[in-house]
VOPAGU-2260 file (C-alpha; in pm, 1 decimal, decimal comma):
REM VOPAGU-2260
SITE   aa  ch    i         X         Y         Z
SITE  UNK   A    0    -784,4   -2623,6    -939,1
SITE  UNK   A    1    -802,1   -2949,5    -714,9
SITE  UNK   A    2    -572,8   -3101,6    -466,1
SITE  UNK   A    3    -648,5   -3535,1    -410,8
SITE  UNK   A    4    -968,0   -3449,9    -645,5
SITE  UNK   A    5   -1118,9   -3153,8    -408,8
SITE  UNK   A    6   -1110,7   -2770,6    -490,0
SITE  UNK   A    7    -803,8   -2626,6    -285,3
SITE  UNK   A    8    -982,6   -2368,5     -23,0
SITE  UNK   A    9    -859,7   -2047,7     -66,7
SITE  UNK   A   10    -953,3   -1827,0     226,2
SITE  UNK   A   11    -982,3   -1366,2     157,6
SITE  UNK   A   12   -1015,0   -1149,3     419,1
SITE  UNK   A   13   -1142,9    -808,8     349,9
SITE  UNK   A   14   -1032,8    -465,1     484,6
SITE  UNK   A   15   -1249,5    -295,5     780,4
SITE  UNK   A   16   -1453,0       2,5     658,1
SITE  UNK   A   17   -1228,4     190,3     928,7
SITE  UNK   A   18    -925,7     166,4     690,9
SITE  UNK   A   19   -1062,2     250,9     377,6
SITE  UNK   A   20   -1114,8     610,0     397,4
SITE  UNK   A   21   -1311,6     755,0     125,4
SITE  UNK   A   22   -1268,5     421,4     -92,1
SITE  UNK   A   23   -1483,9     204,5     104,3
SITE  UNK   A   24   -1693,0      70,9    -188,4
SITE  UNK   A   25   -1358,5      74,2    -405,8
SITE  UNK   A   26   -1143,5    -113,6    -173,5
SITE  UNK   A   27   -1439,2    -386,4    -182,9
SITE  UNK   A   28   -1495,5    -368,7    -564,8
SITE  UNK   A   29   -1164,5    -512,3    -597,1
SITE  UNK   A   30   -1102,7    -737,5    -342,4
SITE  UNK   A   31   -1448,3    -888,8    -489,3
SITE  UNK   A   32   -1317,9    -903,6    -813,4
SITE  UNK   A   33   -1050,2   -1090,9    -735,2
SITE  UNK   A   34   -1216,8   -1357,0    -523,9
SITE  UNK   A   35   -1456,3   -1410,3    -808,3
SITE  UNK   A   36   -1165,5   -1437,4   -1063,8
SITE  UNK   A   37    -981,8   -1728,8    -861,1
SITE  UNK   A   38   -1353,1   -1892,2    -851,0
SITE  UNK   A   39   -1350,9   -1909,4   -1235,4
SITE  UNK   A   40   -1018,3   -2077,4   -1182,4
SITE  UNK   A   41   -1189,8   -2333,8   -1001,9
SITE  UNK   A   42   -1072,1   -2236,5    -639,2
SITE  UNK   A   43   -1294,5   -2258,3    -369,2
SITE  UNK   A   44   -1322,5   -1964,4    -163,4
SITE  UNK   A   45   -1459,5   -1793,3     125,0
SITE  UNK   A   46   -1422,9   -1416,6     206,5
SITE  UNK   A   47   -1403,0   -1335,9     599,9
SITE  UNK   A   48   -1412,0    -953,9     726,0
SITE  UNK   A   49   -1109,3    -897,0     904,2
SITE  UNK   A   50   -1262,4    -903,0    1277,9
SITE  UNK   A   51   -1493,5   -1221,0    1228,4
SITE  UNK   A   52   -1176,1   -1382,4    1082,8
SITE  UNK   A   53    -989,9   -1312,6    1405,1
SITE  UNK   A   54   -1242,3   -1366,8    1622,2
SITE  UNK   A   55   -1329,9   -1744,2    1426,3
SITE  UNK   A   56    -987,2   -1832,9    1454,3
SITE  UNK   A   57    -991,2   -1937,1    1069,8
SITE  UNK   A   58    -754,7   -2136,4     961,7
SITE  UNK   A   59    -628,4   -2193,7     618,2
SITE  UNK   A   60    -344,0   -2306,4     397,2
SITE  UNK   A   61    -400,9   -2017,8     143,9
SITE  UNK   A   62    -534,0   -1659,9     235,9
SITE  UNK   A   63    -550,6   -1376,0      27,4
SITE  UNK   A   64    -611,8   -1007,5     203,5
SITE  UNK   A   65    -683,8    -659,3     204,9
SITE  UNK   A   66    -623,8    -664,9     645,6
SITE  UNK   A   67    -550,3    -374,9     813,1
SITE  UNK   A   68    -651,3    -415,9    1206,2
SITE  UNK   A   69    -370,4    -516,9    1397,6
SITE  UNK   A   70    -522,1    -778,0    1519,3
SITE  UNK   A   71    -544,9    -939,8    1197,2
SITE  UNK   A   72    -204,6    -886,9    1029,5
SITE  UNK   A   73     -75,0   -1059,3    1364,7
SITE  UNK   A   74    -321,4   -1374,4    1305,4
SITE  UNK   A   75    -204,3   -1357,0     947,2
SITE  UNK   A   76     164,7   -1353,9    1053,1
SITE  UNK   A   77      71,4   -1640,6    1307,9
SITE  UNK   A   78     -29,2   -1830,0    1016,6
SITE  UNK   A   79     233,9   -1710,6     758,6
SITE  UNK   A   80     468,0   -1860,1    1046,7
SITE  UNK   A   81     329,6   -2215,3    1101,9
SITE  UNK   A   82     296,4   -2242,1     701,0
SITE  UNK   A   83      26,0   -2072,6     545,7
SITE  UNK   A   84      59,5   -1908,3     212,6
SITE  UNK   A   85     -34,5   -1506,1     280,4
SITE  UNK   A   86    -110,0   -1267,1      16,3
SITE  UNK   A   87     -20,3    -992,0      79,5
SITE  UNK   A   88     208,1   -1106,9     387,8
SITE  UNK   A   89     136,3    -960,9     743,8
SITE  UNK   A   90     497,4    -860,5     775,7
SITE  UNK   A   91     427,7    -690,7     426,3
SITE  UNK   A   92     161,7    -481,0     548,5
SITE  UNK   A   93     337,7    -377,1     894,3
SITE  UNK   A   94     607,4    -281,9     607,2
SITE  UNK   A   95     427,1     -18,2     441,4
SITE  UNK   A   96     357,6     145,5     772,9
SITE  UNK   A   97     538,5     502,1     689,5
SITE  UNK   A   98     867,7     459,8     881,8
SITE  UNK   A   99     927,4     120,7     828,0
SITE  UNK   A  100     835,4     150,5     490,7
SITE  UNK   A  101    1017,7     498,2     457,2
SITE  UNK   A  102    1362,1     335,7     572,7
SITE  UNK   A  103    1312,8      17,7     386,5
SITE  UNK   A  104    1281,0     185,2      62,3
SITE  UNK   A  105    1616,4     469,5     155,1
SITE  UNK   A  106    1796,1     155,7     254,9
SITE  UNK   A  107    1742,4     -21,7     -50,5
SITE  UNK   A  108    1824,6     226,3    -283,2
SITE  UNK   A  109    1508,8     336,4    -440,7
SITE  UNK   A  110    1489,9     667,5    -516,3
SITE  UNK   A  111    1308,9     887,9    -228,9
SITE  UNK   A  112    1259,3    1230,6     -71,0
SITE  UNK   A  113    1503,0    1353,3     138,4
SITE  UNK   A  114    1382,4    1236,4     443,4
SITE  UNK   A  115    1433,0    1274,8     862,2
SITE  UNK   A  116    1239,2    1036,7    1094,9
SITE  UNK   A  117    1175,6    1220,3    1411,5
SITE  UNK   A  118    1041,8    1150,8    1756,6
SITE  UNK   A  119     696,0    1394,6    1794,8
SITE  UNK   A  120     784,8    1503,2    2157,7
SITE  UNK   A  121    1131,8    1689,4    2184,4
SITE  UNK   A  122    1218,3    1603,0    1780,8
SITE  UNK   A  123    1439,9    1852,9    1591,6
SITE  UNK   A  124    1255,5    2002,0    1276,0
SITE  UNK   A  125    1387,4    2086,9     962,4
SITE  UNK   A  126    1439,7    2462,4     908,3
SITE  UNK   A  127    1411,9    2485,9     560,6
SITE  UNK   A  128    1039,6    2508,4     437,7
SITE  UNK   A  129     831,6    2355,6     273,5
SITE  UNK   A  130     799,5    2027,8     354,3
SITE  UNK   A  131     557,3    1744,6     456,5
SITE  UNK   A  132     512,0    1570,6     798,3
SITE  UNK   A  133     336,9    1216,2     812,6
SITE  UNK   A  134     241,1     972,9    1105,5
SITE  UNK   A  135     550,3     753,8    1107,3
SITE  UNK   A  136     345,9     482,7    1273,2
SITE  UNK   A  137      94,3     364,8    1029,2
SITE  UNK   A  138     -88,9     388,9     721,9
SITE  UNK   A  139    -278,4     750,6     610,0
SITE  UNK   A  140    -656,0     692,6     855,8
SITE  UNK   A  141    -727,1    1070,4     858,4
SITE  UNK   A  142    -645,4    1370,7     632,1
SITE  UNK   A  143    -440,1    1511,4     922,4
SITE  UNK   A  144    -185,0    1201,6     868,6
SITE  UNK   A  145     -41,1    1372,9     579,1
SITE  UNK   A  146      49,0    1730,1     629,7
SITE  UNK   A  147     183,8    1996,0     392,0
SITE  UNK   A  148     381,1    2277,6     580,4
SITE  UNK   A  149     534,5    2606,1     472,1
SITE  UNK   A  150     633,5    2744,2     791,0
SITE  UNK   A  151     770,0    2625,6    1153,3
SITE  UNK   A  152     399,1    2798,8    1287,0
SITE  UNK   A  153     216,4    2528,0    1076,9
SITE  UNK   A  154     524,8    2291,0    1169,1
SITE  UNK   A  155     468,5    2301,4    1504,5
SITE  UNK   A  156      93,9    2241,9    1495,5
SITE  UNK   A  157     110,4    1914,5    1308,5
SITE  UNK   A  158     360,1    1785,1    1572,7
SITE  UNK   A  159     152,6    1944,1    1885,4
SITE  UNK   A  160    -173,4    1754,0    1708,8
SITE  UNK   A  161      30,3    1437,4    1635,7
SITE  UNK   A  162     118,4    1443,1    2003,1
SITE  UNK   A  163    -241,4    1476,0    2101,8
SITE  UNK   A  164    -368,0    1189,9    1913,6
SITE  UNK   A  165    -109,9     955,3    2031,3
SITE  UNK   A  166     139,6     969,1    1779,5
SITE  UNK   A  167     474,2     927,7    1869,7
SITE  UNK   A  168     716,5     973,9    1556,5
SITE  UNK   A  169     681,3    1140,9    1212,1
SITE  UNK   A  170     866,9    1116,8     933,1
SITE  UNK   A  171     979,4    1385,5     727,4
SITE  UNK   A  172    1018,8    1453,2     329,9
SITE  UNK   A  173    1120,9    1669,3     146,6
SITE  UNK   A  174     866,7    1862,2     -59,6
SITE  UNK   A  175     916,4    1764,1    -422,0
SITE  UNK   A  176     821,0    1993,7    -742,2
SITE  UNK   A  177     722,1    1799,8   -1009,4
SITE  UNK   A  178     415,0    1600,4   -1172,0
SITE  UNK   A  179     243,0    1343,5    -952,6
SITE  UNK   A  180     180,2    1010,2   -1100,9
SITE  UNK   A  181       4,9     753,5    -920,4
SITE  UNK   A  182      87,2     392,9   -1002,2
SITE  UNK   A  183     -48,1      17,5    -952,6
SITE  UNK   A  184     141,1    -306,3    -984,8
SITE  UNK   A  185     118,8    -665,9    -979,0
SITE  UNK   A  186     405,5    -895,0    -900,5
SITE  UNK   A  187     460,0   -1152,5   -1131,7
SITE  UNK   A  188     233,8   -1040,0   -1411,7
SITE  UNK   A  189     217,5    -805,5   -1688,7
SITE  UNK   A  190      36,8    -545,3   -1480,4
SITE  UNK   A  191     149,4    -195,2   -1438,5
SITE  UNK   A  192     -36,2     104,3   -1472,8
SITE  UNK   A  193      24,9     465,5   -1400,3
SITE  UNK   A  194    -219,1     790,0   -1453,7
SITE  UNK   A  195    -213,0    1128,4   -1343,3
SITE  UNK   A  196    -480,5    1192,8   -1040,4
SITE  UNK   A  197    -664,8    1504,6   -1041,1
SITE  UNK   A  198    -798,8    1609,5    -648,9
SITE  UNK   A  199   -1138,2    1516,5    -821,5
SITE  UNK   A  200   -1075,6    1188,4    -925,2
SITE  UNK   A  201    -897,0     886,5    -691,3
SITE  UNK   A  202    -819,1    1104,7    -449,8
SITE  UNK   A  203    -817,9    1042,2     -70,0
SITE  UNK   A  204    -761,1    1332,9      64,0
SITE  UNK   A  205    -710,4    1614,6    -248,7
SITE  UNK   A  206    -381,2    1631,1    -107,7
SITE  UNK   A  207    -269,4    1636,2    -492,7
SITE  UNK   A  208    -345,4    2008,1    -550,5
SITE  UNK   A  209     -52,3    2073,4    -372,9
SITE  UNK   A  210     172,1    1972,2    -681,2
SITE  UNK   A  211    -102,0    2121,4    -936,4
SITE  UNK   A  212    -187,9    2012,1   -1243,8
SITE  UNK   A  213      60,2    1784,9   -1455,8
SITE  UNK   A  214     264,5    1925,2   -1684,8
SITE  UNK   A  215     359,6    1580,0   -1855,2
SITE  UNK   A  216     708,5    1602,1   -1810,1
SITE  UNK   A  217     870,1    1298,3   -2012,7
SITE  UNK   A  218     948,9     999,2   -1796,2
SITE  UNK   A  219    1073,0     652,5   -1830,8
SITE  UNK   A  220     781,9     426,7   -1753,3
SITE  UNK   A  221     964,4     143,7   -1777,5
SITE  UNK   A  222    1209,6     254,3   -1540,1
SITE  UNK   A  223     939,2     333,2   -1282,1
SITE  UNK   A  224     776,3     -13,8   -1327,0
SITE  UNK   A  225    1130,8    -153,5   -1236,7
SITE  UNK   A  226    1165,0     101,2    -924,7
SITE  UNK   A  227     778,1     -17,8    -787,8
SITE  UNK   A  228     858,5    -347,5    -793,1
SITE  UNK   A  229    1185,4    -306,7    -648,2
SITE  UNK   A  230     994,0    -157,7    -352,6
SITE  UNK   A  231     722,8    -433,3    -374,8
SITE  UNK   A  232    1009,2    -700,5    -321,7
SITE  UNK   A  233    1192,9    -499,7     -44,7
SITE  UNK   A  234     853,4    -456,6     141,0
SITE  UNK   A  235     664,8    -802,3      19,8
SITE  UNK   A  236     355,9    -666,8    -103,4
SITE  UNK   A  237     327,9    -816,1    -432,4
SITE  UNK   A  238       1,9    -632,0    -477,8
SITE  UNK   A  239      73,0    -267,2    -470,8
SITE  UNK   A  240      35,1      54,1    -540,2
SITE  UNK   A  241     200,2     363,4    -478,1
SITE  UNK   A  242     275,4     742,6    -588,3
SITE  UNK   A  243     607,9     957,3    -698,8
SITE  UNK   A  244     648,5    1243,5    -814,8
SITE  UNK   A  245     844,2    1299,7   -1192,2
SITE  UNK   A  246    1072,7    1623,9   -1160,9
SITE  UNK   A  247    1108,9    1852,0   -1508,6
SITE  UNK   A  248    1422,5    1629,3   -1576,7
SITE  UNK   A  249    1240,3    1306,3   -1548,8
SITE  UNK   A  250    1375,1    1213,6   -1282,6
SITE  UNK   A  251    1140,6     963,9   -1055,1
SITE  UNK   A  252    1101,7     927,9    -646,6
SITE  UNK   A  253     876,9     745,7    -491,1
SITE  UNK   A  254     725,9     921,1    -200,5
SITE  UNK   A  255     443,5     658,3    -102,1
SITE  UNK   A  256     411,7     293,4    -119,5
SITE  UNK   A  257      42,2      58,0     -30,7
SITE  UNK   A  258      -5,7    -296,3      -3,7
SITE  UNK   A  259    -339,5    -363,7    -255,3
SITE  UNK   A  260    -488,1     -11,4    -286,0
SITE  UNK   A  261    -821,6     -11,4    -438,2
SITE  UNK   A  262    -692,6     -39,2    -829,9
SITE  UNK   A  263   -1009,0     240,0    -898,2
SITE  UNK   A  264    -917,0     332,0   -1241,5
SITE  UNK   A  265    -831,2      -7,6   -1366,1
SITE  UNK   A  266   -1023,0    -227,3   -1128,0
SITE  UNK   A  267   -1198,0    -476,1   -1417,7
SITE  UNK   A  268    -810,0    -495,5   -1569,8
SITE  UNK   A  269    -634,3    -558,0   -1250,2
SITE  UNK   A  270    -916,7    -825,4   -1079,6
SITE  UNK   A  271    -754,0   -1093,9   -1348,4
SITE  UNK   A  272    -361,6   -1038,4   -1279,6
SITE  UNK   A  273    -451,8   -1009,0    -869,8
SITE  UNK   A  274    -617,8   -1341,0    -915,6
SITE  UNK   A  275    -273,5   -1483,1   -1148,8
SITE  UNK   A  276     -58,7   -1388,1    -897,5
SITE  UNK   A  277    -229,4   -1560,3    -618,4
SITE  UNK   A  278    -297,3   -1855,3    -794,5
SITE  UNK   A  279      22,4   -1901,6    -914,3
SITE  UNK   A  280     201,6   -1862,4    -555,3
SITE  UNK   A  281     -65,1   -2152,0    -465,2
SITE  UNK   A  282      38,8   -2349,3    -729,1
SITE  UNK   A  283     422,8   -2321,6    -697,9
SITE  UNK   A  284     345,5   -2392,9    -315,8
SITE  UNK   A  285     141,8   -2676,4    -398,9
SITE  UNK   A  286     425,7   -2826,7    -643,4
SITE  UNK   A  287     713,7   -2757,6    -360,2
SITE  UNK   A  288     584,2   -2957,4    -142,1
C-alpha cells in the first residue's frame, strides 16, 4: 500500500509484560502476527513497546495497539484527538475497564449479570450469595481482581483486600450457572470464534472451574456473534474478545469484555482478519480525506 508512491507508515505498539498475566508470549504471538500480515500488504511498519513509545514521543498517522499503561492510552488518545487513526482506540481501552465497561454494556442493552457497582469503603453488599466481586477500576492484573464468594465472611475479605491495595470501587455480578464459552471477534471481517476453556487450557487465572465442565447446552452462535459486536461498537474495540456464560435454556450474557486478547487458540486464523481490519480503516481514512 503507498501514499504519493511511498509505503504508508503504520506504527504498533505492544502491551507491557506487566499486563499480560500468564499470556505474555501469547499476547506477543499475536500482536506479531499481525504486524507481519499488514507487511505482506505492503505497509511499512514499526512496532514500539508501550513505554519507549511514550517516552519517544512517536508520532504517527496510523497506530495499531495492544497498550495498556496509562500513560500510553493517554498519548494514544492525544493522538486519536489531533487525527491519528488508533486501533484499538485509547478511549476503547479505558472502556473495557470493568465499571465503565460494566455500565456501558447494561446501558446498551446487551445481555449481562445482574450487577451493583459499589464504593469499597462504606459500600452496601449484596445479601444473597454467591456472587463475584471484581476491581471496578481496571482490567484483571492479579488473580485477586476477580473473586468468587459464597458467604459475607469471604465478602468482606475481598473488599477489606481491595481497600488495601488501593482499590476504590467494585462491581458486582451475579453468579451465573451455566456453560462458559469464551469468544474472539473481529470487526468488520468474517471472524468469530468461540470454544469452551478448560482451567488447563487459555486460562488466566483457572477461574473457570468455578462453572465446571460444559455441558453443551444448545446456543445460538449467531446470536452471540451479533451480541459481541454489539459490545465491540458500544465500547470501540473492534478487536475483541470476551466471555459469557450460556444458561440450560440457551440463553447468553456476557459477563466480560477485552480489547485484543491474545486470540491463543486461533492465533494463525485471526493474525489475517486483525491485519484486514486495520488496513481497511487506513484505507477508508486515506480515501476520506
Amino acid at each position: 500500500m503507498q501514499q504519493n508512491g511511498e509505503k504508508i507508515r503504520v506504527v504498533g505498539v505492544s502491551r507491557g509484560n506487566e499486563f499480560s498475566p500468564n499470556h505474555i508470549g501469547n499476547d506477543a504471538a499475536i500482536f506479531n502476527g499481525a504486524a507481519n500480515e499488514l507487511a505482506k500488504r505492503g505497509c511499512e511498519v514499526t512496532v514500539f513497546p508501550e513505554k519507549e513509545f511514550v517516552a519517544e514521543c512517536i508520532q504517527a498517522d496510523f497506530i495499531f495497539d495492544m497498550a495498556r499503561d496509562s500513560a500510553t492510552v493517554s498519548r494514544l488518545k492525544e493522538l486519536e484527538d489531533a487525527g491519528a487513526l488508533v486501533i484499538n482506540s485509547g478511549y476503547g481501552i479505558d472502556n473495557c475497564a470493568r465499571q465503565p465497561m460494566t455500565e456501558l454494556l447494561i446501558a446498551n442493552g446487551i445481555p449481562h449479570p445482574d450487577t451493583c457497582i459499589i464504593p469499597t469503603e462504606g459500600g452496601s453488599l449484596p445479601e444473597v450469595f454467591p456472587y463475584w466481586i471484581k476491581r471496578g477500576d481496571s482490567h484483571a492484573m492479579v488473580k485477586e481482581d476477580v473473586v468468587y464468594v459464597e458467604c459475607k465472611r469471604e465478602a468482606d475479605m475481598v473488599m477489606a483486600d481491595f481497600r488495601r491495595r488501593g482499590i476504590s470501587t467494585a462491581v458486582i455480578n451475579a453468579h451465573l450457572v451455566g456453560d462458559l464459552v469464551k469468544f474472539y471477534g473481529v470487526q468488520g471481517t468474517d471472524f468469530f470464534y468461540s470454544f469452551y476453556p478448560t482451567e488447563q487450557s487459555h486460562s488466566k487465572y483457572g477461574l473457570e472451574a468455578i462453572n465446571g465442565k460444559a455441558r453443551g447446552f444448545p446456543f445460538d452462535r449467531n446470536k452471540l456473534r451479533d451480541y459481541a459486536n454489539q459490545a465491540a461498537e458500544v465500547l470501540k474495540v473492534p478487536i475483541y474478545g470476551g466471555d459469557c456464560v450460556v444458561s440450560s435454556t440457551g440463553e447468553i450474557r456476557i459477563i466480560d469484555f477485552n480489547d485484543w486478547p491474545s486470540f491463543a487458540p486461533c492465533r494463525e486464523e485471526a493474525a489475517p482478519y486483525i491485519a484486514e481490519c486495520i488496513y481497511n480503516r487506513i484505507l477508508s481514512k486515506l480515501n476520506n480525506r
